[in-house]
FIKOLZA-1660 file (N, C-alpha, C; in steps of 0.1 Angstrom, whole numbers, plus 5000, padded with zeros to 4 digits):
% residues 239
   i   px   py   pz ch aa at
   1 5008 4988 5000  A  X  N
   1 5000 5000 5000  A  X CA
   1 5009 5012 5000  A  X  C
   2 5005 5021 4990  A  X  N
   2 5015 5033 4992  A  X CA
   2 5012 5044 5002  A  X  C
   3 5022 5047 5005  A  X  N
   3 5020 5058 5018  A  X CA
   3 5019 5070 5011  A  X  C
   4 5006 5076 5016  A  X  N
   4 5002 5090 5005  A  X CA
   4 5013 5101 5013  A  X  C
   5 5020 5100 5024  A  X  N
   5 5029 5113 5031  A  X CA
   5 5043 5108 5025  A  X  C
   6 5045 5100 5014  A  X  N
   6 5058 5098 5006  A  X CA
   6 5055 5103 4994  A  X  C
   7 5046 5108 4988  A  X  N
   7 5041 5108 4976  A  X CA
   7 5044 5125 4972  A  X  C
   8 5049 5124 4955  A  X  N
   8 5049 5139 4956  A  X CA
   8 5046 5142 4941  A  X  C
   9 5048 5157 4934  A  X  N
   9 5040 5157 4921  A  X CA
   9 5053 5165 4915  A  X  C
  10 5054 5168 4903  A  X  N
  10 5065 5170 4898  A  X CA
  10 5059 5183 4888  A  X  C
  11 5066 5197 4882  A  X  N
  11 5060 5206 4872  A  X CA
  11 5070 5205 4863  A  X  C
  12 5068 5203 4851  A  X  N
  12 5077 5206 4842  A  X CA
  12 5082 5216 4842  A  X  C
  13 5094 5218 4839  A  X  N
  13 5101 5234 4837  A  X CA
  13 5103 5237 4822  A  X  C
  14 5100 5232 4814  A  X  N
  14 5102 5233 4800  A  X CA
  14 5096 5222 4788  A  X  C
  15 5094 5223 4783  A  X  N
  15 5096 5211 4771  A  X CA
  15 5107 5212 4758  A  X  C
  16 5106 5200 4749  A  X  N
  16 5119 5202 4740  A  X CA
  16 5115 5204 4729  A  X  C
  17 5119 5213 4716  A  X  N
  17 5116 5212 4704  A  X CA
  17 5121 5203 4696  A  X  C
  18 5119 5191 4692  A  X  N
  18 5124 5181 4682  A  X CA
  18 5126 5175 4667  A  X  C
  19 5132 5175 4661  A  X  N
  19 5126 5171 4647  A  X CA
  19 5120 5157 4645  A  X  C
  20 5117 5151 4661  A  X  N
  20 5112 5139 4659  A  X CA
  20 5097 5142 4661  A  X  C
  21 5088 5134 4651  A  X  N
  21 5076 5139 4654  A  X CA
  21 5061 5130 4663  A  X  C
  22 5068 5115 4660  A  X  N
  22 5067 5105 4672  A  X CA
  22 5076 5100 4676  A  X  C
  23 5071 5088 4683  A  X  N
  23 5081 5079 4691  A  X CA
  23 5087 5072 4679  A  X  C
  24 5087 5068 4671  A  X  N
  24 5089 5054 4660  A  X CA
  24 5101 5065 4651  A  X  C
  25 5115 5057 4650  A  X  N
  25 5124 5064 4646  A  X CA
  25 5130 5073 4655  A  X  C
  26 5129 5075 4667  A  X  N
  26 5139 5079 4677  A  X CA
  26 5150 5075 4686  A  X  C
  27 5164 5075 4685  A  X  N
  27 5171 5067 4688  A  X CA
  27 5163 5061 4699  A  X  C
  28 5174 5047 4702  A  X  N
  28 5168 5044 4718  A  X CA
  28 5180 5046 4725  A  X  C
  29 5189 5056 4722  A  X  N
  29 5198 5055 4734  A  X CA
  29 5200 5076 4728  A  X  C
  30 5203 5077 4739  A  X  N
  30 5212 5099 4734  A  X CA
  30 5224 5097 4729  A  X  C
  31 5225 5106 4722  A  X  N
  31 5244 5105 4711  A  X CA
  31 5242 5101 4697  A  X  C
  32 5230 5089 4699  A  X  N
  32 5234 5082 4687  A  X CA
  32 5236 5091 4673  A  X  C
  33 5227 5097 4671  A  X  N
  33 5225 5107 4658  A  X CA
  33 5230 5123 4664  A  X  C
  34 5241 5122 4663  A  X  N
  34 5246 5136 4672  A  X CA
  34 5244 5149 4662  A  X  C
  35 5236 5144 4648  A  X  N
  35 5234 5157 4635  A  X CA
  35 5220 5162 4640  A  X  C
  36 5216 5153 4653  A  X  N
  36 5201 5160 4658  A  X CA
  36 5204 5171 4662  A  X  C
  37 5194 5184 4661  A  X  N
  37 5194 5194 4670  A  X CA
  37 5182 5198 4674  A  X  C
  38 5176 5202 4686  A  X  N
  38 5168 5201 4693  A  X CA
  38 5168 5217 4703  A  X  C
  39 5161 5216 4708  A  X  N
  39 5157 5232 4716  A  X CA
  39 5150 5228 4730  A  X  C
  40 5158 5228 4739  A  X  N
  40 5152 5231 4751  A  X CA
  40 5144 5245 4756  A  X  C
  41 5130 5243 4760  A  X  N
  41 5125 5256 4757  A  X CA
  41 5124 5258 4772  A  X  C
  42 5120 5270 4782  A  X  N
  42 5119 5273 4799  A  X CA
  42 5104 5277 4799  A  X  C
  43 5096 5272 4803  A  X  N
  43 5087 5277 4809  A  X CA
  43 5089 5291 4820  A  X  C
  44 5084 5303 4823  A  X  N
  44 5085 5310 4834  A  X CA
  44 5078 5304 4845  A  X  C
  45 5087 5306 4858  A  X  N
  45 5101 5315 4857  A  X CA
  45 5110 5307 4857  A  X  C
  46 5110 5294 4850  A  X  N
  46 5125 5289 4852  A  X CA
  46 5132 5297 4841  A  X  C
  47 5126 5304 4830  A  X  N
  47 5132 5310 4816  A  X CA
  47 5147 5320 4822  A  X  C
  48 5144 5321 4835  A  X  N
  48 5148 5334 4841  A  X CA
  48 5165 5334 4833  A  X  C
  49 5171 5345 4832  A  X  N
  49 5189 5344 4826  A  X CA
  49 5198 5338 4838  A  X  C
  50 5191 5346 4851  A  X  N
  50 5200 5344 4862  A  X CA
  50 5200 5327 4867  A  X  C
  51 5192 5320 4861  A  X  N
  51 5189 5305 4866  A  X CA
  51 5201 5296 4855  A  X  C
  52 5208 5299 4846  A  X  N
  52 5218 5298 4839  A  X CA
  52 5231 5299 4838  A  X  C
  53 5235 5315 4850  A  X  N
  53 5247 5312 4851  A  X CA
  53 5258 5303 4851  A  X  C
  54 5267 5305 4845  A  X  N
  54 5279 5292 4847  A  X CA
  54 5279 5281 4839  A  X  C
  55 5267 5282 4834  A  X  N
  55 5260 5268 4824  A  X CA
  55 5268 5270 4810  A  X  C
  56 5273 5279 4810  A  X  N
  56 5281 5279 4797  A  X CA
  56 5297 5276 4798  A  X  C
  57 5302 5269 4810  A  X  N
  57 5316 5260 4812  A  X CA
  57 5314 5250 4810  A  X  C
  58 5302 5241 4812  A  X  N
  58 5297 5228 4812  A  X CA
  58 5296 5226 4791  A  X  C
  59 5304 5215 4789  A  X  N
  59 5299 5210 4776  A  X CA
  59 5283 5199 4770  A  X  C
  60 5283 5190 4788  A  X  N
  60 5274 5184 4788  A  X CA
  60 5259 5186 4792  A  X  C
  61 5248 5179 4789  A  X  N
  61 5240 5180 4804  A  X CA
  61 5233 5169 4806  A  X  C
  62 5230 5166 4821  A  X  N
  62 5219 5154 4823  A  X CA
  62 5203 5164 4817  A  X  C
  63 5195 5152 4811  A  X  N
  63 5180 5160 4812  A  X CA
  63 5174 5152 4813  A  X  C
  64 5167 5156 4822  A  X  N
  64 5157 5148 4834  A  X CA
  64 5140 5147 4823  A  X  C
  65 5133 5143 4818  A  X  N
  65 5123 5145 4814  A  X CA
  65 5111 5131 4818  A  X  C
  66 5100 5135 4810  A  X  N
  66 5089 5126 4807  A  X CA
  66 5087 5117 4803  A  X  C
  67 5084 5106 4802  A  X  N
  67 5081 5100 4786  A  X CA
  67 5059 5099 4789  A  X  C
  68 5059 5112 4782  A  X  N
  68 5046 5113 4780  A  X CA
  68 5037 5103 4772  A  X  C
  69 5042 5099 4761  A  X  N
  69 5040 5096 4752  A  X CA
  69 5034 5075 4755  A  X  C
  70 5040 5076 4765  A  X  N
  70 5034 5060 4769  A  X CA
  70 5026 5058 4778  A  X  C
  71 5016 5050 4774  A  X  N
  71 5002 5045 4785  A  X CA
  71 5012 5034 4794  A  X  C
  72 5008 5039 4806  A  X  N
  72 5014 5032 4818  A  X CA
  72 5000 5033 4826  A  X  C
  73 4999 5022 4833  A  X  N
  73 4989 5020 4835  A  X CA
  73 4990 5014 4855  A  X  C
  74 4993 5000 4849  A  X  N
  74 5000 4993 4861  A  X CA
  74 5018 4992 4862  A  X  C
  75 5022 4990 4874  A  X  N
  75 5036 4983 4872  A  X CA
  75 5038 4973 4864  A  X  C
  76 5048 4977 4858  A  X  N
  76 5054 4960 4849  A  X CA
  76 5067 4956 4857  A  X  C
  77 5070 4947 4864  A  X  N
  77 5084 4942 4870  A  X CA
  77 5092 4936 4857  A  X  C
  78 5089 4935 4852  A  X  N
  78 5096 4927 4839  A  X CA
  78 5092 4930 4821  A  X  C
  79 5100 4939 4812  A  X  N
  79 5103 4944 4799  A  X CA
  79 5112 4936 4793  A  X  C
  80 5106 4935 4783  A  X  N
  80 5116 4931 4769  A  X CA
  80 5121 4942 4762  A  X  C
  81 5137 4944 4765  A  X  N
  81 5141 4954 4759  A  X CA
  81 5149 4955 4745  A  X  C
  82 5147 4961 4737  A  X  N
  82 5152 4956 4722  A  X CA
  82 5167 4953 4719  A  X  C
  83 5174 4961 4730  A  X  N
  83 5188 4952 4729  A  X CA
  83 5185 4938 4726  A  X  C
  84 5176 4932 4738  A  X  N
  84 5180 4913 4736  A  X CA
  84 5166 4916 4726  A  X  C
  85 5162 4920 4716  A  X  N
  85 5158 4915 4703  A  X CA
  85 5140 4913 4710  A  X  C
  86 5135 4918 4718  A  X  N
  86 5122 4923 4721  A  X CA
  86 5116 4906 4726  A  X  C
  87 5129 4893 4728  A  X  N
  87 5119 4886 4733  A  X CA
  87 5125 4879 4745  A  X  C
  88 5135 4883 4746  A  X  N
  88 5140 4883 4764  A  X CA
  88 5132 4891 4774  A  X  C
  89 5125 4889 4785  A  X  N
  89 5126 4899 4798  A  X CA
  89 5133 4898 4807  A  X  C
  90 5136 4908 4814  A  X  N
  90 5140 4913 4820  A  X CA
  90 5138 4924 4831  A  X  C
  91 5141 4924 4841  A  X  N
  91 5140 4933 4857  A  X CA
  91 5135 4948 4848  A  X  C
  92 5126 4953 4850  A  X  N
  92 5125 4972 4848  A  X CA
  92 5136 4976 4851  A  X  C
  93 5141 4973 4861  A  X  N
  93 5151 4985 4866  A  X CA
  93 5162 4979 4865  A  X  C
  94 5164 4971 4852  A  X  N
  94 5177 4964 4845  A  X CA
  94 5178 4973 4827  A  X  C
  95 5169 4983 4828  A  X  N
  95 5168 4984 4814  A  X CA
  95 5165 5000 4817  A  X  C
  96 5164 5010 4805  A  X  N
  96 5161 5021 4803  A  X CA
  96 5145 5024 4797  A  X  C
  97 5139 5012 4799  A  X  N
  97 5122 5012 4797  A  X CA
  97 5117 5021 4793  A  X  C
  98 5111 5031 4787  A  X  N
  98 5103 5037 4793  A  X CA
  98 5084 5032 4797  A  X  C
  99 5086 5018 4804  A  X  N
  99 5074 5018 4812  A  X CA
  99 5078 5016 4824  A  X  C
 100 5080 5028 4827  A  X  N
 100 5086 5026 4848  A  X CA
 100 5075 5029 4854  A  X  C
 101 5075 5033 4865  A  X  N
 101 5070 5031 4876  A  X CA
 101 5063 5052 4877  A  X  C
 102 5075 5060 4875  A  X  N
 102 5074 5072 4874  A  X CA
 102 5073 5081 4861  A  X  C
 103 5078 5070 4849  A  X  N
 103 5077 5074 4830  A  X CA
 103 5089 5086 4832  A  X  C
 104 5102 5087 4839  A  X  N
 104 5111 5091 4840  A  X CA
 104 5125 5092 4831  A  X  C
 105 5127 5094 4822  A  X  N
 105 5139 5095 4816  A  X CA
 105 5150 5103 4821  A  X  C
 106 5163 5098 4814  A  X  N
 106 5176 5104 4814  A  X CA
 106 5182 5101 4804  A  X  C
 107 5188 5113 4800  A  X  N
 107 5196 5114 4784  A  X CA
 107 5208 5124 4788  A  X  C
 108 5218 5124 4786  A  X  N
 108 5228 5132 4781  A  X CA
 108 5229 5139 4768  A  X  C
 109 5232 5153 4772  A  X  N
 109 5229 5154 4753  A  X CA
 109 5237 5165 4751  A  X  C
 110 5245 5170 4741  A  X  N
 110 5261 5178 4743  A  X CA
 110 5250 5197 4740  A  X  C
 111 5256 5204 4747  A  X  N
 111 5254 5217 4744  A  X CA
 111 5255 5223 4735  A  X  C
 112 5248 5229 4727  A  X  N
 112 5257 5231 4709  A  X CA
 112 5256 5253 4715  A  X  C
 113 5244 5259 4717  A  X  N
 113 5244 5271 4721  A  X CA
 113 5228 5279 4731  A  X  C
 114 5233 5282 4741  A  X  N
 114 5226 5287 4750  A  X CA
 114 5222 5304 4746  A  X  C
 115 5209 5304 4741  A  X  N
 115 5202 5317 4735  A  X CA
 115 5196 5322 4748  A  X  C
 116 5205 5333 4750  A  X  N
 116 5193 5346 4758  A  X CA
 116 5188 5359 4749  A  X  C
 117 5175 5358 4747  A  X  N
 117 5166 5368 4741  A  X CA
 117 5158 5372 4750  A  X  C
 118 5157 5384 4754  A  X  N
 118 5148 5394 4764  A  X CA
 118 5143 5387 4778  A  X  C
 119 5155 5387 4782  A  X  N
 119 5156 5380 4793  A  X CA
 119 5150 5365 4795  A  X  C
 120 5151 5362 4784  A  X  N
 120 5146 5346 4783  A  X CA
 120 5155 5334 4778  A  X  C
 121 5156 5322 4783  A  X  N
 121 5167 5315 4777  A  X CA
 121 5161 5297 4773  A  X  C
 122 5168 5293 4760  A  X  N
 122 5165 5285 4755  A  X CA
 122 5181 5280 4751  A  X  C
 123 5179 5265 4752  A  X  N
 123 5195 5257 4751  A  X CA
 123 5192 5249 4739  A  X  C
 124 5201 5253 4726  A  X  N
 124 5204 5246 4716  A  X CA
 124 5211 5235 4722  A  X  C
 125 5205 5216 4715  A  X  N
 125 5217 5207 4721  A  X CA
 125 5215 5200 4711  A  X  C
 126 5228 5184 4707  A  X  N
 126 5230 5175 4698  A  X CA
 126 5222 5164 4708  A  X  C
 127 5222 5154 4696  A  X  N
 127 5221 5142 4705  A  X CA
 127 5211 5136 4712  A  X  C
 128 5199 5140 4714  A  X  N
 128 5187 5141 4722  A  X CA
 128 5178 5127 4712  A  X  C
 129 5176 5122 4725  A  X  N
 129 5167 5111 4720  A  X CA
 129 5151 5109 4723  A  X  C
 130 5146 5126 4721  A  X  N
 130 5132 5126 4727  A  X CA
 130 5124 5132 4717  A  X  C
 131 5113 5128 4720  A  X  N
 131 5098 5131 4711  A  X CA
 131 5099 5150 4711  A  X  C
 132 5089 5153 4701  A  X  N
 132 5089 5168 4700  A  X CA
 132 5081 5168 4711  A  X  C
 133 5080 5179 4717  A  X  N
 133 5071 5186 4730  A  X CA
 133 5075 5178 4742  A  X  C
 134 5083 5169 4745  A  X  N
 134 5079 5158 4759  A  X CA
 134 5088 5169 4767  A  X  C
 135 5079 5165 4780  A  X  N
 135 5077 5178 4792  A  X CA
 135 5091 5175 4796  A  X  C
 136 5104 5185 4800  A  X  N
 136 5114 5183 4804  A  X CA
 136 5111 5187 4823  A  X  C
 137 5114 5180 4828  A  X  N
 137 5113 5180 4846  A  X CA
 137 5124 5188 4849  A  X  C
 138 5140 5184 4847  A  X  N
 138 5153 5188 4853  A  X CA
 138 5164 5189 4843  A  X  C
 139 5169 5202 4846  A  X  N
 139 5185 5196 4840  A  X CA
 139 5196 5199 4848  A  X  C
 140 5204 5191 4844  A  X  N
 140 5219 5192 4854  A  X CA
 140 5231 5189 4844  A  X  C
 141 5241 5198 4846  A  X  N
 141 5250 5195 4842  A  X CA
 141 5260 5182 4847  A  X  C
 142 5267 5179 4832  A  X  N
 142 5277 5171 4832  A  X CA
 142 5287 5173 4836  A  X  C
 143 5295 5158 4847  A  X  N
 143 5308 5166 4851  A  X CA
 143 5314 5150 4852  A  X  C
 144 5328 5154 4843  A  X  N
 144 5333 5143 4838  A  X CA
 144 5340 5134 4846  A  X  C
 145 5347 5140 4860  A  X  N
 145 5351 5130 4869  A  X CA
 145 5346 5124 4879  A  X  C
 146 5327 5129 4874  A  X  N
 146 5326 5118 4887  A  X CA
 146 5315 5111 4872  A  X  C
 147 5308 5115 4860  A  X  N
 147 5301 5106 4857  A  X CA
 147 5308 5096 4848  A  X  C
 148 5318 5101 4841  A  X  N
 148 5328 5091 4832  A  X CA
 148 5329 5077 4843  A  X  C
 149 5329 5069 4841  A  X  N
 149 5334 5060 4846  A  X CA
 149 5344 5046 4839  A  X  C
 150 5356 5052 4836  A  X  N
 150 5363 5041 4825  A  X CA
 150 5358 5023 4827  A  X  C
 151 5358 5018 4844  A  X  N
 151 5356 5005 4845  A  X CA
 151 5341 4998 4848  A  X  C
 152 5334 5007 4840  A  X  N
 152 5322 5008 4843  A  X CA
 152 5314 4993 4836  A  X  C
 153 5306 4989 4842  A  X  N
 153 5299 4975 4832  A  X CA
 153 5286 4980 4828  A  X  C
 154 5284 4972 4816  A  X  N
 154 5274 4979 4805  A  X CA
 154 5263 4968 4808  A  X  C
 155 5262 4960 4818  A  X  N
 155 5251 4946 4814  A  X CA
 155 5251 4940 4794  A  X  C
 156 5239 4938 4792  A  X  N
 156 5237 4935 4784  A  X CA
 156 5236 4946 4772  A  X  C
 157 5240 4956 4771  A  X  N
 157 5242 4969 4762  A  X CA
 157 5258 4972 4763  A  X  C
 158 5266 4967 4761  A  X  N
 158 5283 4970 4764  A  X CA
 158 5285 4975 4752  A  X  C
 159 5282 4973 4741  A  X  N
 159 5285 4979 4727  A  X CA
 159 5275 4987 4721  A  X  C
 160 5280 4996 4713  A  X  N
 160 5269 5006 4704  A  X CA
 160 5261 4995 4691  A  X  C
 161 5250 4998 4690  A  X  N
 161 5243 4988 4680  A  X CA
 161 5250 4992 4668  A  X  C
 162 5254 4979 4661  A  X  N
 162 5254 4980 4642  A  X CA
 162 5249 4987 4636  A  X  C
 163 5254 4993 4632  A  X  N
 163 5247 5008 4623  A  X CA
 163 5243 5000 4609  A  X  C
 164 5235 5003 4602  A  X  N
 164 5230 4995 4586  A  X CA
 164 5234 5007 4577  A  X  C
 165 5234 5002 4569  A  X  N
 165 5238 5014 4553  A  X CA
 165 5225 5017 4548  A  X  C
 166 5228 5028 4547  A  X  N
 166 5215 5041 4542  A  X CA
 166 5216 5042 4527  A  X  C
 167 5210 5037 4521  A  X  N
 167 5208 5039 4504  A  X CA
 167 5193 5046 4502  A  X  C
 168 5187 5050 4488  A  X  N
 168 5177 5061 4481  A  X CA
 168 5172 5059 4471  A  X  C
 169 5162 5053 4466  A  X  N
 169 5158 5052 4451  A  X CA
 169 5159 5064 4444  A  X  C
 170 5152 5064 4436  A  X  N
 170 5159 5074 4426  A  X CA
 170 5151 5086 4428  A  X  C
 171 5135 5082 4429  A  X  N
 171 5127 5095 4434  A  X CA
 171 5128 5099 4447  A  X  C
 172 5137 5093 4455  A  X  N
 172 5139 5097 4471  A  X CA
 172 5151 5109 4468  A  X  C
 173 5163 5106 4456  A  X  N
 173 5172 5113 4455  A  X CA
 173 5170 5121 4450  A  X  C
 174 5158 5125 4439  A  X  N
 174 5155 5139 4433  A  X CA
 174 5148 5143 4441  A  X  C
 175 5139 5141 4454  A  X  N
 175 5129 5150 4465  A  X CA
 175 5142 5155 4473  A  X  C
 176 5152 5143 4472  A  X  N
 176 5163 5153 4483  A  X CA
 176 5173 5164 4475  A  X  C
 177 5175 5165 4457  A  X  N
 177 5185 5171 4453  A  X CA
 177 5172 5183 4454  A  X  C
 178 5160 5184 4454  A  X  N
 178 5147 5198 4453  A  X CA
 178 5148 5203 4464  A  X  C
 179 5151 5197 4473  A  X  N
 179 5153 5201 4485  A  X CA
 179 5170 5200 4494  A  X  C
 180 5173 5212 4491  A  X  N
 180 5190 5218 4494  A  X CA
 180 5189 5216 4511  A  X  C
 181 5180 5221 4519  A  X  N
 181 5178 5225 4532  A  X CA
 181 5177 5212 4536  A  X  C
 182 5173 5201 4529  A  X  N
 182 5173 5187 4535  A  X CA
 182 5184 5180 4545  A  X  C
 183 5182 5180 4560  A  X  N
 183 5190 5175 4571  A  X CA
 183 5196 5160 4568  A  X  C
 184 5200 5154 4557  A  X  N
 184 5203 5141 4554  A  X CA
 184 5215 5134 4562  A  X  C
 185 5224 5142 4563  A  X  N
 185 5230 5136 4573  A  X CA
 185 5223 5130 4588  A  X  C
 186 5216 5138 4593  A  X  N
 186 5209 5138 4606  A  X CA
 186 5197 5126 4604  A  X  C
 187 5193 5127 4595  A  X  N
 187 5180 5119 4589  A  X CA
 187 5188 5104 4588  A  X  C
 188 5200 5101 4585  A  X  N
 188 5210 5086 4580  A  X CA
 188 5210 5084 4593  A  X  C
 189 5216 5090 4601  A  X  N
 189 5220 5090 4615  A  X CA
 189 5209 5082 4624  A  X  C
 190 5193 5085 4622  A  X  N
 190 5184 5082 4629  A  X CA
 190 5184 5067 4619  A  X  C
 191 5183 5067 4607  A  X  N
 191 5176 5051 4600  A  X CA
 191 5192 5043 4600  A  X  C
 192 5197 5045 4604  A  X  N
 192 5209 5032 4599  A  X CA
 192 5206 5027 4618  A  X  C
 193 5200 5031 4625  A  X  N
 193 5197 5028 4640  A  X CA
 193 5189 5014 4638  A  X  C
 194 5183 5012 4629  A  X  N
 194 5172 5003 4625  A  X CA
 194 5159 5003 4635  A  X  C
 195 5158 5014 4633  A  X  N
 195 5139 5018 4639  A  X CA
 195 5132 5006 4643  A  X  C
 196 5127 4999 4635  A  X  N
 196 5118 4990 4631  A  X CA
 196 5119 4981 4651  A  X  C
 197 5102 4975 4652  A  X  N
 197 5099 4971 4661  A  X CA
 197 5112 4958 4660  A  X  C
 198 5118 4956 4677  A  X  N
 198 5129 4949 4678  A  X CA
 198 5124 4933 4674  A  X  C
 199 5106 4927 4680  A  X  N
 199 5104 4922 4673  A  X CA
 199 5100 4911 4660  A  X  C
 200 5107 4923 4650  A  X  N
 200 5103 4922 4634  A  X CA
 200 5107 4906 4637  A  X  C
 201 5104 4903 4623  A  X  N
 201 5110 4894 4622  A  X CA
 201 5117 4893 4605  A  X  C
 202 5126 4882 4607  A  X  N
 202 5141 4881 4599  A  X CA
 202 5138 4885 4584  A  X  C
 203 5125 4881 4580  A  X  N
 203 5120 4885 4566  A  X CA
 203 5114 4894 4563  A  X  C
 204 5111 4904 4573  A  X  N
 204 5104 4915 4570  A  X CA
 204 5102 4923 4557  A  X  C
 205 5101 4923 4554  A  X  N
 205 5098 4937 4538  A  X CA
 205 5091 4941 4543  A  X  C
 206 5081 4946 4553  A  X  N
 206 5069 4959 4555  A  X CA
 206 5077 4971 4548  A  X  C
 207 5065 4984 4545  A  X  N
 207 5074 4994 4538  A  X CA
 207 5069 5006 4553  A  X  C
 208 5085 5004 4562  A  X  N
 208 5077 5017 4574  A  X CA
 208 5080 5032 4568  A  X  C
 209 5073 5038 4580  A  X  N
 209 5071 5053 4573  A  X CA
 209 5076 5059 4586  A  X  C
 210 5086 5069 4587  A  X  N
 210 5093 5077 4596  A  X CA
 210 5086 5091 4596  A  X  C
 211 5082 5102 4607  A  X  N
 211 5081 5118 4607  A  X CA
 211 5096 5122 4610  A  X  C
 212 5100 5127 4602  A  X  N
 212 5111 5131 4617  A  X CA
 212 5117 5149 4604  A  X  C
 213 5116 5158 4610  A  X  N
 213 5116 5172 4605  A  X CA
 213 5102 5175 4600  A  X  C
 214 5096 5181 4592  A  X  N
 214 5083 5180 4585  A  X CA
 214 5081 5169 4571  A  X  C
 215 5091 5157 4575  A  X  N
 215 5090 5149 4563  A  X CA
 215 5084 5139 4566  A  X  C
 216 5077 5130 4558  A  X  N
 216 5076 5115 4560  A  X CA
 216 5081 5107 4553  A  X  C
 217 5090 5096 4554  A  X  N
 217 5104 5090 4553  A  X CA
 217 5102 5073 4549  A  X  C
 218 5096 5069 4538  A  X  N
 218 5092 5057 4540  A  X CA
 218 5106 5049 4531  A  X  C
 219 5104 5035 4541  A  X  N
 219 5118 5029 4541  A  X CA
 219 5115 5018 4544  A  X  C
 220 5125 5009 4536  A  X  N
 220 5126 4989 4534  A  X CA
 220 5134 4983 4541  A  X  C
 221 5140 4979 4549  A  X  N
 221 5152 4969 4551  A  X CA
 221 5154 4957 4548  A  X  C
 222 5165 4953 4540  A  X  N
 222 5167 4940 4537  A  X CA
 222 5181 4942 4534  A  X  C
 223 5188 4929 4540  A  X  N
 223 5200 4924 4539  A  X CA
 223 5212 4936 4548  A  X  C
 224 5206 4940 4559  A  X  N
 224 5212 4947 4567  A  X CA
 224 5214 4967 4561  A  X  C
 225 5206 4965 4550  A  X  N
 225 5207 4981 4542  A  X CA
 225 5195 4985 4546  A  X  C
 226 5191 4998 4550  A  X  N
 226 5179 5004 4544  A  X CA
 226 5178 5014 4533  A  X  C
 227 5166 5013 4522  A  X  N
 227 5164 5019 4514  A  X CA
 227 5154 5027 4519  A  X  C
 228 5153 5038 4514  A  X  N
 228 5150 5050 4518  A  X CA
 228 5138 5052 4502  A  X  C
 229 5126 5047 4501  A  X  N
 229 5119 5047 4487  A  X CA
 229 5115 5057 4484  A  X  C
 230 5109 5067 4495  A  X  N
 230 5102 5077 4492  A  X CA
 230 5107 5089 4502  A  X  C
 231 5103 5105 4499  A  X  N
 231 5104 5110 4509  A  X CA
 231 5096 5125 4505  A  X  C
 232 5086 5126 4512  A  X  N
 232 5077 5137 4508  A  X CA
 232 5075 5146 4522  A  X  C
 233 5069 5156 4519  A  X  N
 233 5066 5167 4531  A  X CA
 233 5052 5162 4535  A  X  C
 234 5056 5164 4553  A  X  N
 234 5047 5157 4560  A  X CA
 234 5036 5172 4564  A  X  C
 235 5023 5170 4551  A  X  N
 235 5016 5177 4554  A  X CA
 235 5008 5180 4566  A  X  C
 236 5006 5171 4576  A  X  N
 236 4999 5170 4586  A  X CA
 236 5010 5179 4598  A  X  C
 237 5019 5180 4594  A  X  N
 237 5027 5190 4599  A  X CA
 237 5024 5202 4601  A  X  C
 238 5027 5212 4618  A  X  N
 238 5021 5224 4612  A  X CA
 238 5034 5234 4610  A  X  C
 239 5047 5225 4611  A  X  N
 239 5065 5234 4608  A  X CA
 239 5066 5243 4598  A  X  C
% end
């Protein structure tokens, strides 16, 4: 039974601007696609300038957020996490879930530039592995001798996943040579991740479809490549 005099409520202090526009095609770890860039925005009064000082020695930061985006209902003691291929479980609090107990995340994600406009501040950063809008709770800076840890053990995640090769049919190449402004590096970065539900299975051809900027990104994988078939503006967008 939970003790309601332990219990407490949490306000966002911001949320993030993203080029991700759901969950499906967002790394599952921060760093991966470091051509992401993303906007931490402040609610008042955390916007305040003076709540920033010093924040510009720091290269890194912890950010504390939401994962709004998932129905949590009951506890789950036990997740199949896509490292082991979505059909191992495993402890919750052996994995970075997001079905916990509190829908709490942690990401590191590198500082790219901290904008003060009329006494208001918003943090450019790389690397962010979050939905557009999800409610940011905290951030804290990075500090490398006490979070680095050289002998540190990774469980069952010790290596960075196999990245797949990014190829384009032909009309995917002429929507991207029409379009100069196209983030294509950033955009490879997220699909060589291999999005796709962990799981798929070995024969898959489904043709999935990605949001990620105002585009929608529809893509095949076979033989460890993805093909990239189509790529049009995601009208349902309002960017």
């Amino acid at each position: 039974m939970k003790n309601l005099c332990n219990s407490y409520s949490l306000e966002p202090i911001g949320y993030i601007s993203s080029p991700y526009k759901e969950k499906f095609a967002v790394p599952r770890q921060p760093g991966l696609a470091p051509d992401i860039i993303s906007t931490i925005n402040f609610y008042p009064p955390y916007n305040d300038e003076l709540a920033f000082i010093g924040l510009e020695s720091f290269s890194h930061l912890h950010v504390l957020f939401l994962f709004d985006k998932v129905e949590y209902t009951k506890f789950r003691p036990k997740v199949r996490p896509p490292r082991l291929g979505g059909n191992q479980s495993v402890g919750v609090f052996a994995t970075r879930s997001p079905f916990r107990p509190n829908r709490i995340g942690l990401s590191i994600v590198e500082i790219k530039r901290i904008v003060k406009e009329k006494g208001k501040v918003s943090i450019e950063v790389s690397g962010a592995d979050l939905v557009d809008n999800t409610p940011i709770i905290d951030i804290k800076p990075y500090i490398p001798f006490v979070d680095a840890k050289a002998d540190a053990k990774g469980g069952f995640a010790t290596e960075a996943p196999e990245l797949l090769k990014v190829n384009y049919s032909d009309e995917a190449l002429e929507f991207i040579k029409q379009r100069g402004d196209l983030k294509i590096k950033a955009i490879e970065q997220s699909l060589a991740q291999d999005p796709r539900p962990a799981y798929k299975d070995d024969e898959d051809q489904r043709l999935y479809q990605a949001r990620l900027y105002n585009l929608i990104i529809s893509f095949k994988v076979t033989d460890n490549e993805v093909m990239v078939v189509k790529v049009e503006e995601d009208k349902a967008d309002g960017c």
